[in-house]
N, C-alpha and C positions, 0 to 999 in steps of 0.2 A: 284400684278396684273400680269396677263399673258403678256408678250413681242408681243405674238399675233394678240392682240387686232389692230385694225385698228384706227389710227388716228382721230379724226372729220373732215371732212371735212370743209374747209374752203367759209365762205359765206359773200357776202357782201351786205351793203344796199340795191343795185341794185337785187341782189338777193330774198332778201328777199320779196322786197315791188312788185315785179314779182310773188311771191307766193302767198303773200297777194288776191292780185289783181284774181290770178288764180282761189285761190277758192272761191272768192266772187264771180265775174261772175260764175264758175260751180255751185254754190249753187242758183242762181239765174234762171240757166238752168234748173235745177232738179224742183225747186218752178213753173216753168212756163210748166214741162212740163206736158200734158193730156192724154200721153195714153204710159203708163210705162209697154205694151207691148214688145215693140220694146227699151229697155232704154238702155241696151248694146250697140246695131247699136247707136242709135242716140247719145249715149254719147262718143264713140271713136269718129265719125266722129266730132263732136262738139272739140273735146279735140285736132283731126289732126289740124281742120281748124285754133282754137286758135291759138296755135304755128305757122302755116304758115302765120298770120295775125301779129303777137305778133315777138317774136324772137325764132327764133327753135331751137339756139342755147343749149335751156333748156329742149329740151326734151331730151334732153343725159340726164341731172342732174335729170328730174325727173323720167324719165325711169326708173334709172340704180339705 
């Protein structure tokens, strides 16, 4: 293997069950919503407000 390779990042329970959690509610968003005109807009804002309500901490980690 290449020395290159980037390590895994490391995750913890908290983490994970944050991710869990994220895309059950986004897929619940998606499921409810009726006019996937606008689904870009509605789904960032939906994804900000998450994180601001949630921990924001994590949109580094899932951002990046």
């Amino acid at each position: 293997m290449s020395s290159n390779l980037l390590s895994e990042p490391v995750t913890t329970s908290k983490d994970e069950n944050f991710l869990i959690n994220f895309l059950k509610d986004f897929y619940r968003m998606i499921i409810e919503t009726n006019d996937f005109n606008n689904f870009e807009k509605i789904s960032i804002e939906w994804i900000n407000s998450y994180f601001e309500i949630n921990d924001s901490k994590y949109l580094k980690k899932v951002v990046i």
